[in-house]
C-alpha positions, 0 to 999 in steps of 0.5 A, a space after each residue: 264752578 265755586 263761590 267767588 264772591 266776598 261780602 263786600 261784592 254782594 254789599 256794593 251791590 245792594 247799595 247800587 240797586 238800592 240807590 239806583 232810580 231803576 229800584 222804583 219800578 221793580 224789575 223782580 226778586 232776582 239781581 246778579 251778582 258777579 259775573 257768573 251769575 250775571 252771565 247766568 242770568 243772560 242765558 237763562 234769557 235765550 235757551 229753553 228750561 231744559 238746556 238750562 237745567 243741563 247746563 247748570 248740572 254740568 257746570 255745579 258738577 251733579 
């Protein structure tokens, strides 16, 4: 799967939620950034622990 992010990926998206209105009310510790963790995040929503915890050994190649 692989990094693929740079620094300026993760800056702008700091600087969005921080200047965001949504950042007033917390919506927890975890924000996404790119679309692999973006999409990660969505399935994480919809499957049981233990299909993820599968998918993520596969996809980080353990």
């Amino acid at each position: 799967m692989g990094i693929s992010l740079t620094a300026e990926d993760v800056a702008d998206s700091i600087l969005r939620i921080a200047e965001s209105r949504s950042s007033l009310i917390p919506r927890g510790p975890h924000y996404p950034v790119g679309w692999q963790s973006t999409a990660f995040m969505a399935v994480a929503d919809l499957v049981p622990w233990w299909i993820l915890r599968q998918i993520n050994r596969v996809t980080s190649g353990h």
